[in-house]
Structure formats: C-alpha cells, structure tokens
C-alpha positions in Angstrom: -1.9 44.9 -57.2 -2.3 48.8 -57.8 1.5 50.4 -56.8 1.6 53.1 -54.4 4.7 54.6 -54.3 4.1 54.9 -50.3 7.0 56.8 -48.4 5.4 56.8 -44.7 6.5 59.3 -42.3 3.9 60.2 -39.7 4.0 56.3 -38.8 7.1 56.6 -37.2 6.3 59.1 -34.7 5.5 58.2 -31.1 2.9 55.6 -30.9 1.1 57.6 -28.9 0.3 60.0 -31.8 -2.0 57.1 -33.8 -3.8 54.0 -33.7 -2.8 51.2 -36.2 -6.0 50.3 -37.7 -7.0 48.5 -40.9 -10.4 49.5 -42.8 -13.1 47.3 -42.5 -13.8 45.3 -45.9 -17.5 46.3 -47.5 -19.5 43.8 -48.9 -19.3 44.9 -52.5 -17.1 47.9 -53.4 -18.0 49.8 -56.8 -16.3 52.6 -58.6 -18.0 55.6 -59.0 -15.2 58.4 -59.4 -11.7 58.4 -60.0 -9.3 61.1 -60.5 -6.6 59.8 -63.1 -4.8 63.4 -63.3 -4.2 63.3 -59.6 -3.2 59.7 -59.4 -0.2 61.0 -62.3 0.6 63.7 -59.7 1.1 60.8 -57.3 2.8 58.3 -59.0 0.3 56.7 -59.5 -0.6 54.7 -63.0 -3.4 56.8 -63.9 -5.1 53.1 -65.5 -4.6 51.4 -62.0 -7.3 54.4 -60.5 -10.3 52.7 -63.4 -8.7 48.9 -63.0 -10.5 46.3 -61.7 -8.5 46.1 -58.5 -9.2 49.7 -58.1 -12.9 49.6 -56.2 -11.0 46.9 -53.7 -8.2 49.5 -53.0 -10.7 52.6 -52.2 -13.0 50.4 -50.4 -9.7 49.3 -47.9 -10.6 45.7 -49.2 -7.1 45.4 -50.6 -4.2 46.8 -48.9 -1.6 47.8 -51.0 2.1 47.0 -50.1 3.9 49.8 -48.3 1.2 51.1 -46.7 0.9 51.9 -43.1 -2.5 52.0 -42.0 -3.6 54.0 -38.9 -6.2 56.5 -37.3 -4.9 59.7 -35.9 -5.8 61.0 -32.5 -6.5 64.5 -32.3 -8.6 67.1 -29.9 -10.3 70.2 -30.2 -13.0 73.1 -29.9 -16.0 72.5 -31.3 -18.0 75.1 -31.6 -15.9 76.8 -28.7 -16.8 73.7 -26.6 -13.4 71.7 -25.6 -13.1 68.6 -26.7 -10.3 66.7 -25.1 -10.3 63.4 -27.0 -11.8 62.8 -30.9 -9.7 61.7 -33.4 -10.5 59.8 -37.0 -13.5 57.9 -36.1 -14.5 57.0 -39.7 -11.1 57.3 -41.7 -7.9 55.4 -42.2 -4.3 56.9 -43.0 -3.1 54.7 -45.9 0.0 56.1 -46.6 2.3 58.8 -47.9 3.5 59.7 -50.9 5.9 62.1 -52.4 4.4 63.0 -55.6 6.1 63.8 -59.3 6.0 67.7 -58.4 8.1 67.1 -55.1 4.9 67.6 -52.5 4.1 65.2 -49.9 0.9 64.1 -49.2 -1.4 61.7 -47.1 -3.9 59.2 -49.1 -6.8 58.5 -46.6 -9.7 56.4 -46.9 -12.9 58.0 -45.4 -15.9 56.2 -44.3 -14.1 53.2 -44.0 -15.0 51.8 -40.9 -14.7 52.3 -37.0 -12.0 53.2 -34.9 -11.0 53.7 -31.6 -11.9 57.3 -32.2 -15.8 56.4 -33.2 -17.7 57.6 -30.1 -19.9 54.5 -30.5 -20.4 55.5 -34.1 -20.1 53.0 -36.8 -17.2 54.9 -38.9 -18.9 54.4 -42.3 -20.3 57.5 -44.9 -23.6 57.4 -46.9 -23.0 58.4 -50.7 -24.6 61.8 -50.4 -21.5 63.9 -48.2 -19.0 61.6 -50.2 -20.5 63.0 -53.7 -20.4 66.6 -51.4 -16.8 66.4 -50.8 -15.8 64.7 -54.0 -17.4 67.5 -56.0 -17.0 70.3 -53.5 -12.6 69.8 -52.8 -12.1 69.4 -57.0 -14.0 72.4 -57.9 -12.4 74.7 -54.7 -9.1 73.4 -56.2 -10.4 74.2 -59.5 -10.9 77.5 -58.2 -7.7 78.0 -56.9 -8.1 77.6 -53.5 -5.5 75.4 -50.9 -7.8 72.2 -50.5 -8.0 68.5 -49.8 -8.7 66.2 -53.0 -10.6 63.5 -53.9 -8.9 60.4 -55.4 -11.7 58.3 -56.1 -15.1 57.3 -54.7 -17.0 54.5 -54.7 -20.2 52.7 -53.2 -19.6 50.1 -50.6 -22.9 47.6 -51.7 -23.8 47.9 -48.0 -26.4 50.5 -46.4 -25.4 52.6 -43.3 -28.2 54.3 -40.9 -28.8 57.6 -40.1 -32.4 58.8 -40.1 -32.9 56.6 -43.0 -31.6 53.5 -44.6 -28.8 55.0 -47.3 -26.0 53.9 -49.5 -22.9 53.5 -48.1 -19.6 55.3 -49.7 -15.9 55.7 -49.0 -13.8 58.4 -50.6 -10.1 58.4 -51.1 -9.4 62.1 -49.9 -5.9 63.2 -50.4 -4.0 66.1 -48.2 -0.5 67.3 -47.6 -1.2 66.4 -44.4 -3.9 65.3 -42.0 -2.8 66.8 -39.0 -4.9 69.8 -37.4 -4.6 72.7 -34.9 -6.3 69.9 -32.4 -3.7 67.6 -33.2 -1.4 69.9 -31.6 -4.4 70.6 -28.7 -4.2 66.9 -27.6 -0.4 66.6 -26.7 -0.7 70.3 -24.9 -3.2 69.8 -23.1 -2.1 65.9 -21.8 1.5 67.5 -20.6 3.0 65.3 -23.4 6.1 67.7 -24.1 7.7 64.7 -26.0 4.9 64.3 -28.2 4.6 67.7 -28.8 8.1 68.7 -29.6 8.3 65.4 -32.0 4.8 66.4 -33.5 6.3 70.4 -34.0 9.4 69.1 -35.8 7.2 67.3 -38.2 5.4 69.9 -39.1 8.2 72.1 -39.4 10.6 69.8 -41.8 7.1 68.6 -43.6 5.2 72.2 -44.4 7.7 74.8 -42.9 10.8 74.1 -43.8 12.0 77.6 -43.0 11.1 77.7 -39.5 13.0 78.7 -36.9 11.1 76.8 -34.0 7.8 77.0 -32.7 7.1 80.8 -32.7 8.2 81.2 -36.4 6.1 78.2 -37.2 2.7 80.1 -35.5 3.7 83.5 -37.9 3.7 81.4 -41.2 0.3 78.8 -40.3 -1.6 82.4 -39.5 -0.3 84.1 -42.3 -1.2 81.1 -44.8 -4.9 80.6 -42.6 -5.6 84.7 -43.1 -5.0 83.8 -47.0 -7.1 80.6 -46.9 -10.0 82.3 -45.3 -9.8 85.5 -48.2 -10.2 83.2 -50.5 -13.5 81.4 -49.5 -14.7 84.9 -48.8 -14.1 85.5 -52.2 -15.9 82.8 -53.5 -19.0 83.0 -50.6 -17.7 80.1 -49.5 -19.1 78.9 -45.8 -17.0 76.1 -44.4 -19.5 75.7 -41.5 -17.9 74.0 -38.9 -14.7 75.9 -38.9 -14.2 73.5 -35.3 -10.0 73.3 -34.4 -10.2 69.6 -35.7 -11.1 70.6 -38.9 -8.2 72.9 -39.1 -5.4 72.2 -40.9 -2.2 73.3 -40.0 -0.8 73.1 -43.9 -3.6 75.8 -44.6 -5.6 73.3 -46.7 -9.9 73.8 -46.8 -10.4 70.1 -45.1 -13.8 68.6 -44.1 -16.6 69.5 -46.4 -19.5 68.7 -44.6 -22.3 71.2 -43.8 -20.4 73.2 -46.4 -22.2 76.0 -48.6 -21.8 78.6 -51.1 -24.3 81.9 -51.0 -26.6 82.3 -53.5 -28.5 85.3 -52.7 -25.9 87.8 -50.8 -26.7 88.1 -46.7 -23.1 88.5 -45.3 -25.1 86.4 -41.8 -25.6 83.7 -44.2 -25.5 80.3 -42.6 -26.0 76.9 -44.0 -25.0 74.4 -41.4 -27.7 72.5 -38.7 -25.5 72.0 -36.6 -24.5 75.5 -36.2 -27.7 76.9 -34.4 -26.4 80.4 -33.1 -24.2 81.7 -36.3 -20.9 81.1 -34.8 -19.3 80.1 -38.5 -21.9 82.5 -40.3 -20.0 83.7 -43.4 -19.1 87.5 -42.1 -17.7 85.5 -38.8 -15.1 83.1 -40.3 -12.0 85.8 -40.2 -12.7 86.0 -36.6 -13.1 82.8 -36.0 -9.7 81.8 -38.0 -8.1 84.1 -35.4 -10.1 82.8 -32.6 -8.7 79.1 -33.8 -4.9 80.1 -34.6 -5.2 81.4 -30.4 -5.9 78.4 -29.8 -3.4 76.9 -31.9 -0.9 79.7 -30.1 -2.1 78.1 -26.8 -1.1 74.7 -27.6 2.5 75.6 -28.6 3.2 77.5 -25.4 4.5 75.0 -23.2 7.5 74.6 -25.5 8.8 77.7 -25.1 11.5 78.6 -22.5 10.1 81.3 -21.2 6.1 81.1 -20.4 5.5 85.2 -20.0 7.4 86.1 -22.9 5.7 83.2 -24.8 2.3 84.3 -24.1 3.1 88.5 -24.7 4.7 86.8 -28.0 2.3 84.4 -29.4 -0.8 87.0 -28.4 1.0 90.0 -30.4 1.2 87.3 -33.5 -2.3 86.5 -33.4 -3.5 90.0 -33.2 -1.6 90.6 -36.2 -4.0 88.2 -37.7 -7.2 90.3 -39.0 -4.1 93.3 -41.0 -3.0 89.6 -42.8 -6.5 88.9 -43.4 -7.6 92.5 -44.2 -4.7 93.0 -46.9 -5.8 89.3 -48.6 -9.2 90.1 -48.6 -8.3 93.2 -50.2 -6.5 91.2 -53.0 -9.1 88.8 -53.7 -11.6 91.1 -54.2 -9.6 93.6 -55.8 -9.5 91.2 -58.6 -12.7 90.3 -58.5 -13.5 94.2 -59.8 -10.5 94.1 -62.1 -8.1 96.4 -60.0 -4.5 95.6 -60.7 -3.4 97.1 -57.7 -5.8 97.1 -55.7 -5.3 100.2 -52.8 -6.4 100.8 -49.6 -8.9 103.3 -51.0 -10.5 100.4 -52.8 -12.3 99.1 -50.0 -15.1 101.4 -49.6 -15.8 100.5 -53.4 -15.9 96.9 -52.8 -17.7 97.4 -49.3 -20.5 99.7 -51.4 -20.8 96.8 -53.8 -21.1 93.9 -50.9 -23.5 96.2 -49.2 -26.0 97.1 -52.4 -25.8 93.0 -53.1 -27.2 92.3 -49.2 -29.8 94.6 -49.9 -31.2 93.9 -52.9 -30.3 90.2 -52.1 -28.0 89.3 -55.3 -26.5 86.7 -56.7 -22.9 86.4 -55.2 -21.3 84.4 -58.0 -23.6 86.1 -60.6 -23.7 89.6 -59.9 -19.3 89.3 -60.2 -19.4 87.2 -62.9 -21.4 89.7 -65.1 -19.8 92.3 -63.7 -18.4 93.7 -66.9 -21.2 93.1 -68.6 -24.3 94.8 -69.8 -26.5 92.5 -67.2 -25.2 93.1 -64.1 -28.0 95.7 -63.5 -30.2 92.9 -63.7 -28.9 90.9 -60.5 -30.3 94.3 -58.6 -33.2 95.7 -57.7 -32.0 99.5 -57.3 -30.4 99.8 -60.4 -29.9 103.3 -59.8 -27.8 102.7 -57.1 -25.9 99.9 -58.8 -25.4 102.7 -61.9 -24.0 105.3 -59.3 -21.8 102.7 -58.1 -20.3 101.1 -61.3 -19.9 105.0 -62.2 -17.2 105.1 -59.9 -15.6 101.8 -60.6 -15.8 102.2 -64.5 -13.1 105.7 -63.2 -11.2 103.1 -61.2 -10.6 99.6 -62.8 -7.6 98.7 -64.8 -7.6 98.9 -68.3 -6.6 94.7 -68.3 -10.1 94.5 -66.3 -11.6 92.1 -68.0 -8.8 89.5 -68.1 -7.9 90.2 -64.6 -11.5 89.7 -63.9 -12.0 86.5 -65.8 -9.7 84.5 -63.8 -10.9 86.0 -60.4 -14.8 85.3 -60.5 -15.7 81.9 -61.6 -19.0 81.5 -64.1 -19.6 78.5 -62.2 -19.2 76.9 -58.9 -21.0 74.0 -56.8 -24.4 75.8 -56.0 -26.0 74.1 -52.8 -29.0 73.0 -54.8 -27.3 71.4 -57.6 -25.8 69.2 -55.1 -28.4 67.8 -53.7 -29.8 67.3 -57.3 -27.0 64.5 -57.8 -27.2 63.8 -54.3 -31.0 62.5 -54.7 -30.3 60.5 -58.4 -27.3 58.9 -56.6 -29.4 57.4 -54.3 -31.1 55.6 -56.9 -27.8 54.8 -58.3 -28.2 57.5 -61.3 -24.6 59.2 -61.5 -25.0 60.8 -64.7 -26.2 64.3 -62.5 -22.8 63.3 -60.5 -20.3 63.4 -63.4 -22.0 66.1 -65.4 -21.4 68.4 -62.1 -18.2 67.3 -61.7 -17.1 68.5 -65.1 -18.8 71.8 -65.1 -17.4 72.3 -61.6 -13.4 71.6 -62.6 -14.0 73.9 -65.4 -15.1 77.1 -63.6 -13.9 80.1 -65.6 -14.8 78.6 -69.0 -17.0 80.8 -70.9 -20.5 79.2 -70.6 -22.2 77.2 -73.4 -25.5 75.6 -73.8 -24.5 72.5 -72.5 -22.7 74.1 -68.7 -25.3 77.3 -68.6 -27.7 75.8 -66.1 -24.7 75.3 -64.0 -24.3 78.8 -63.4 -28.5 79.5 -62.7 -29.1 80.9 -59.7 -31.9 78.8 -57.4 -35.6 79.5 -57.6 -37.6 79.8 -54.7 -38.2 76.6 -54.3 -34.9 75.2 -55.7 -33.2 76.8 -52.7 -31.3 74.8 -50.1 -31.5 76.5 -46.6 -29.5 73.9 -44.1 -26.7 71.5 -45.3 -25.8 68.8 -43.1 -22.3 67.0 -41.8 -23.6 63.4 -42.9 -22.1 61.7 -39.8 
C-alpha cells in the first residue's frame, strides 16, 4: 500500500472540533493527474502517486495506514450572511504530514462523499471545478502566490447531478492547514471557550509560532492576509467568494471555485454567479479581507481578559489593515513596472497605468507582460496617452528593469476561457487540453515559444468567459 508518512495533529483536539468520517468508495477510480514533485516534498515515493494503487488512494477507496479520517466543522459569513453551522460537506481530512522541508500540512480528499456537514447535498465533485482547482492552485503557486495544492486528481467512473448528468472527480488538495477564520466563528459564537482556547493554541504552535497569545496572533494572520490579497491583485486574480469559510487562517488562496483572472482591465470586474451584487468584485477584495479579519477579531474576543480593552485593541489592529495592504500592493506592482524601490510617489504612476488599461479595456496580463517591449502600445487604444505615460516611467524604472520585471509579470496564466476549453474535452474524456494547460500554466515566466504562445492569447469576443461557477 502507498506510505504516507501521516503525523496527525488536528485529530486529537476536542471531538467536538470534527466528525470522524471515511470517504465513500466510487465505483471505478482513474488517474488523471498526479503531482510527483509535491509527493517528494511530502515524503512521499514520487512512483507510489502513478502506481496502480494510487487511483484507490485519491478516490478514498484505500485507506492508508496512519491516517485519521475526518470532516471539520466550521461556520461563517457568506456573502455577509451568518452562517452558524457548515463545515466540509464534500471533503475528508486524511492526514498530516510533516514534509522533507520541515512544513506541516493537511492531505484532503475533496468530492469524496457526504458528510454530516452536506446540507442534503451528495458531497461528490464533477470533473470540471476539479480540473479548475487542479490547474488554477499549481499555476498560483507557480506564480508565487501562498496557495493550496493539488496532489492528484482522478475520475470516480460514476456521474454526479447538477443541471446535467457529469463526470464525477475527487482531488487530493493539500494545505498547511484546513482550518478557516469560520473555524474560529463556530466555537465563539457556541460560548465554547474550551474549544476555542484549544483551537487558538493550535494555530499558534502550528503557523505562529511566535505568538504571544491571541492578540499577537490577529496582527500576524492580517498582516500575512494584506500580503495574500496584493498578490492576487497583482495577478487580476478574483477569488470570488472571498466568504469567512473560505479563509484561511495560514494565509493560503483556498477554494477555487467561481475563481477568475481579468482579461480585459475593469477594476468592477466580476466573474462569479453567485455573487449577484459585486460584493467580491476585484477593486473590493482589500476591503473585504479587512471586513473578514473583523470578523476573525470578533471571534477571538471572548478570550481575552478584558472585553473593552479587547475590542479598542482588536479594532485599532484591523484598521491597521488597508496601510499593510497599501504598502504590499505598492510592492507587487512596483515590480511589475521594474521599480527597485518602489516609493510612495510611485503610485500615481501605477494608478495612471491601471486607469488608461480600464479605459481603453486592456489586456491585464498582456499589457505588463509587454511592458518593456515595443508592443505594449498595441494593448491600447490611446496610444498617445499610453506614450505620455511610459514617458514618465522610462525617467523612473530601475536600470535592472527588465529582470525585475521578468519575474514579476507572468507571460502566462490560466485565462478563464482556456479553462473551460479542457473543461469541455474532459467531459468527453479528452485530457490532452488538461495536461498541455497544466504545463504551460507551472511554467509562467518562461519566455513564450510556438508551442506555449496561444497560452498567453488574449480571448476573442466570443472566446470570452463572463460568469464562472462554484461546481457544488
């Protein structure tokens, strides 16, 4: 059987914290991805991820020894709504591992089946948001962004129903930790002090080892959240359902569903169907990451001594939150225009930039990666006003420019209707589309070729994908 090198933690906490629950064998598991230089990272043989047990391990057919399976209970805000009860009504919690560089991290099986945290729902995923996530989580790590992983994937030989009759799919997602800001909601707002000290101390010893207690732990998850959320501006990223259950309190990007990058530049962009009034639009997500880390501060309250000072405490740390986020966003996009230092002064030249791309409409990842380049110009329709503007950054940038920029603004990155181009020839069970993304994707500052060119195309017209959904 495939070794794990499983080294649970979050099983021993209160029972009240998770449900022991197996996954629910599939009819006939097959490999479609599997991530062998992750597995290494795990300590795991990178053959056993492409052995013929593997399929039976990702499916939850085969349960490896030393794993502790269970569904965590969680609550949460979604989409400002309170939630009081949700938890992981279509994964399983394998295991922990402590991986060759030192890092903890969760292995959880998605899609695999109901739970007592299913609502009624039948805890299983179709292929297409398991091909999302897969290809989506490796290319935002590619990109250096904080992120969940994908393990492997594979097709369960059984069909699940949503509109439609559609292949069903697990992925193997790995984190450094499951647990969310509405993990930390539940026990608050239940009174369970016990549960919520023993769930803080977790945290703390697992991702915050220098934390003094709970007020110091709320200054470090903002500060690494303000980063987080620079970054996916950086890339147009759009999470889309930016909901306190899909928050995680390691400051990992975790649940790619109705997930989208921009194409054409609006900064009111918004992808998701579920998100009918904007609330997660892509110029709303810094305020929205403070709007969640107040909740966050909320939930951490009642363990402090002294309520008043507590609240005048934790509400001074979150307004801190948007000079974090302002001074990373400054960083990321800094680099993005080749500034090696990147000073306050700089933003207006990055705002005039963001504002001449709304206008004319172009290309996010395009217009910076051509940026030193002779066609740039052409992402515009004013190119006057893009010449006046690069007239003032050409007396600004670094003279190490280009290399600065070259590892800032990646040539390719998951465009929206590539996706769904693999996402339609994997439901005829064509994964060559799958794999050839995948590859372009985890290689994203490579200089293009003729084989990874179309990659970086923008959409037509009527390539363009205008709502992405959650799959569930």
């Amino acid at each position: 059987m495939m070794h794990i090198p499983f080294d649970n933690s979050y099983a021993k906490l209160p029972p009240q914290m998770f449900t022991a629950q197996l996954p629910t064998p599939v009819e006939a598991p097959k490999l479609i991805a599997a991530n062998a230089e992750l597995a290494a990272i795990l300590g795991i043989d990178p053959a056993d991820v492409t052995g013929p047990e593997a399929a039976q391990v990702f499916a939850g057919n085969h349960i490896p020894n030393g794993a502790a399976p269970l569904a965590q209970v969680y609550a949460g805000h979604q989409f400002g709504n309170w939630n009081p009860r949700l938890g992981d009504g279509r994964a399983v919690l394998l295991g922990e591992v402590i991986g060759t560089d030192g890092v903890r991290r969760d292995i959880q099986l998605k899609g695999s089946g109901p739970t007592p945290y299913s609502r009624s729902g039948d805890g299983r995923a179709w292929l297409g948001p398991v091909m999302r996530e897969y290809l989506v989580s490796e290319a935002m790590h590619a990109m250096g962004v904080p992120t969940t992983r994908a393990l492997a994937a594979v097709t369960t030989g059984e069909d699940v129903y949503r509109e439609e009759r559609l292949p069903g799919a697990v992925i193997a997602r790995v984190a450094q930790s499951h647990i969310r800001v509405g993990t930390f909601q539940f026990f608050a707002s239940r009174g369970d002090l016990a549960a919520l000290h023993a769930l803080t101390d977790h945290v703390i010893a697992r991702h915050y080892p220098d934390a003094n207690g709970p007020a110091e732990l709320l200054d470090m998850v903002i500060a690494r959240y303000a980063k987080l959320i620079a970054k996916w501006m950086g890339l147009g990223f759009i999470h889309g359902v930016m909901n306190t259950d899909n928050v995680s309190i390691a400051g990992e990007t975790i649940d790619y569903g109705p997930c989208a990058f921009i194409d054409d530049f609006h900064p009111d962009s918004v992808f998701s169907a579920i998100d009918q009034y904007g609330r997660y639009a892509y110029a709303n997500q810094p305020g929205i990451g403070a709007w969640n880390m107040a909740q966050f501060a909320t939930a951490l309250i009642p363990l402090m001594p002294d309520r008043d000072q507590a609240i005048a405490d934790f509400t001074a740390a979150v307004h801190r939150m948007p000079a974090l986020f302002e001074a990373e966003w400054l960083a990321v996009f800094g680099a993005k225009l080749g500034l090696a230092n990147p000073r306050e002064d700089d933003r207006k030249l990055i705002t005039d930039l963001l504002d001449l791309m709304a206008k004319d409409g172009a290309d996010f990842t395009n217009t910076f990666a051509s940026l030193d380049t002779d066609t740039a110009r052409d992402q515009f329709l004013n190119r006057d006003a893009f010449d006046a503007w690069a007239e003032h950054w050409s007396l600004r940038k670094s003279d190490s420019a280009a290399a600065i920029m070259t590892q800032a603004n990646p040539q390719i990155i998951p465009r929206n209707h590539r996706i769904e181009e693999v996402i339609v020839a994997g439901k005829t069970g064509d994964m060559a589309p799958f794999h050839a993304l995948l590859a372009a994707v985890t290689d994203p500052y490579a200089s293009l070729t003729e084989a990874t060119a179309p990659f970086a195309r923008a959409p037509s017209k009527n390539e363009q994908v205008t709502r992405t959904f959650c799959g569930t």
